[in-house]
C-alpha positions in Angstrom: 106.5 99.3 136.4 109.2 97.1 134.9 108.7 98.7 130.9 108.8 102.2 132.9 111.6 101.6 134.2 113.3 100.2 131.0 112.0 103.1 129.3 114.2 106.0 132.5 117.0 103.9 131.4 117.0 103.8 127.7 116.4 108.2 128.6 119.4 108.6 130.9 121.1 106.4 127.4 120.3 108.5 125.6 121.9 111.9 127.2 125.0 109.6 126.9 124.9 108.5 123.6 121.7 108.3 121.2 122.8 105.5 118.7 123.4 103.3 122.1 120.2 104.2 123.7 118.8 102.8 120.3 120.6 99.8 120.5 119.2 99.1 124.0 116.2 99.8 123.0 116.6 96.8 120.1 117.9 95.1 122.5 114.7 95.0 124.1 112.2 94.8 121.5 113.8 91.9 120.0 115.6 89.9 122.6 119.5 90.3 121.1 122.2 89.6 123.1 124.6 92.8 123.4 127.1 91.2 120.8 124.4 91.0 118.4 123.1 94.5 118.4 126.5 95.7 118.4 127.0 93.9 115.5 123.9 94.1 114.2 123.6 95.6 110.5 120.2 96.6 110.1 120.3 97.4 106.1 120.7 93.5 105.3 119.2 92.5 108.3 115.6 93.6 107.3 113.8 90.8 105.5 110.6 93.1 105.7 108.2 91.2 108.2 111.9 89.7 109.5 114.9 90.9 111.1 117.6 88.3 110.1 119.8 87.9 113.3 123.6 86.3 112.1 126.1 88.3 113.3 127.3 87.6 116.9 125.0 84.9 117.8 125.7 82.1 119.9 127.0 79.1 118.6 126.6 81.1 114.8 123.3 79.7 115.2 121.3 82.4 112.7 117.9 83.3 113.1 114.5 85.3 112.4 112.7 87.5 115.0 109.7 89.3 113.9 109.0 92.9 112.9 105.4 92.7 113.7 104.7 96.3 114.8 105.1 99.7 114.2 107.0 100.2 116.8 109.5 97.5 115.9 109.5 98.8 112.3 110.1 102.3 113.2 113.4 101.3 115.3 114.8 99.1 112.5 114.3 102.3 110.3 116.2 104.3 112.2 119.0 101.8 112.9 118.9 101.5 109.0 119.6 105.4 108.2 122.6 105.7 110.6 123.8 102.3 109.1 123.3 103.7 105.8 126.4 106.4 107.0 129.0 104.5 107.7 131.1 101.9 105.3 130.5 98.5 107.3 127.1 98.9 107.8 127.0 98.6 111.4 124.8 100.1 114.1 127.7 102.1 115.3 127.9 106.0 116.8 132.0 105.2 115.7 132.3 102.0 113.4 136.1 102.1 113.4 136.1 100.9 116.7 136.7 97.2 116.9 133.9 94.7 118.3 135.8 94.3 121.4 136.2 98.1 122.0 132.6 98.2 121.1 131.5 96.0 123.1 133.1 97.4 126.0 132.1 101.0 125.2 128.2 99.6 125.1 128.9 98.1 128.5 130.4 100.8 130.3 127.8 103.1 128.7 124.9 100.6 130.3 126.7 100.7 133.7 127.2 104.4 133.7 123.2 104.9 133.4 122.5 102.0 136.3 122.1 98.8 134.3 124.4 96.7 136.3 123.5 94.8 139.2 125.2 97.0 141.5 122.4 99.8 140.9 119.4 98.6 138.9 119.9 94.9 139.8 119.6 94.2 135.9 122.5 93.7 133.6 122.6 94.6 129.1 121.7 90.5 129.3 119.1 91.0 131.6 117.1 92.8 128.6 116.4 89.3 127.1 114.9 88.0 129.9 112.1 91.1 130.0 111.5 90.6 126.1 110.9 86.7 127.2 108.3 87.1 129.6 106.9 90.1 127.3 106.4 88.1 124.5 105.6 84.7 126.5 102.4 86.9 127.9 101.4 88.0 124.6 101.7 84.7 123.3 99.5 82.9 126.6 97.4 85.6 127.7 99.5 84.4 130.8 102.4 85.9 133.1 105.2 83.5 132.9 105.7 80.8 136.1 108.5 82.9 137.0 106.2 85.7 137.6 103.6 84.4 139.3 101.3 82.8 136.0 99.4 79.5 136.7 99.7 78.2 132.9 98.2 75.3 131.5 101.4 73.0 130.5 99.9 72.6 127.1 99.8 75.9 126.5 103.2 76.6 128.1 105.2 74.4 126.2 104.0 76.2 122.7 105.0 79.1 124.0 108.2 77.9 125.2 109.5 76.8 122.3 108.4 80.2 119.9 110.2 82.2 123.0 113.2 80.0 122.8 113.5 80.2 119.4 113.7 84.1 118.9 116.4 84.2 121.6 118.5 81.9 119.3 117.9 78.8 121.4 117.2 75.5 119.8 115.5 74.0 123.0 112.4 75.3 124.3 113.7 73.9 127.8 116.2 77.0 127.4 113.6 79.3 127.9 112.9 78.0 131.1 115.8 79.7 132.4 114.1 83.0 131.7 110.6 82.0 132.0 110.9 79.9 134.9 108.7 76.0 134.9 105.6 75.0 136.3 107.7 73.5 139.4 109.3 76.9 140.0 106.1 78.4 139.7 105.2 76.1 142.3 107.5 76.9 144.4 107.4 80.7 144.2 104.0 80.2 145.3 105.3 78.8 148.1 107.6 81.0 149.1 104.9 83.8 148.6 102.6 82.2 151.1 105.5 81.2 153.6 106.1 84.9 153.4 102.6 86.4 154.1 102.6 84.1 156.7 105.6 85.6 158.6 104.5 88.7 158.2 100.8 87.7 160.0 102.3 86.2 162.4 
């Protein structure tokens, strides 16, 4: 339900603006922070199995996110031919405009189409934490703790750190904040449980 609704919003995007809707939809096949797929210049990027993230990361800690399907491939391709028609290189529907005016423009677009957390309860940042607990599952076999998984801690911790490391964290104990922990999965448990019980009684 979550991807369907990921996929209305990038739809409504794009009847705004189709070179944002593809940067959303970057956004959420790779994890990239808004700054970095508004900055993002996809022709010296692509390291063929690699998409080399440097521009607008955190900290100007660089790093490598896979390309490791089709589907991946086929957006960087696009993002590469309306790169290839502009003089900077950049992912940009107007690359005159500066990053700040860019990055605003991305943000009001996203807010205009629901992504805020007035309407859809999710914000541009918010984008990250679905590609997380994507990739976490496809990594486990598991749903992350914050969604409910019951994960063995060896496992977890592997998993972690390759998720915390594509999102331009150094720490796997970063990815915790999007994944959630064995003691929040614990507790949401919990929660779930106290709730079904309110409701029987």
């Amino acid at each position: 339900a979550e991807r369907r609704g990921t996929v209305d919003v990038i739809e409504r995007m794009r009847q705004e603006c189709s070179v944002a809707a593809l940067q959303m939809e970057i956004q959420c096949e790779f994890g990239l922070r808004p700054r970095e797929v508004v900055m993002l210049k996809p022709l010296s990027a692509d390291q063929g199995h690699m998409l080399f993230v440097t521009d607008g990361t955190k900290g100007g800690r660089a790093r490598m996110v896979p390309i490791d399907d089709p589907r991946k491939r086929e957006l960087i391709e696009r993002a590469k031919e309306i790169a290839r028609g502009n003089a900077r290189g950049i992912l940009s529907d107007k690359p005159s405009r500066t990053l700040q005016k860019a990055l605003t423009h991305y943000y009001y677009l996203a807010r205009k189409v629901g992504v805020c957390r007035a309407d859809l309860g999710v914000t541009l940042h918010g984008l990250r934490h679905e590609y997380a607990n994507r990739l976490f599952k496809d990594l486990t076999g598991f749903d992350s703790p914050v969604n409910g998984g019951r994960v063995p801690a060896s496992v977890a911790g592997v998993a972690m750190q390759r998720v915390s490391e594509d999102l331009g964290h150094g720490r796997k104990h970063a990815a915790a904040a999007y994944l959630g922990s064995v003691r929040h999965m614990d507790y949401h448990t919990y929660q779930s449980i106290k709730a079904l019980i309110a409701k029987l009684e």
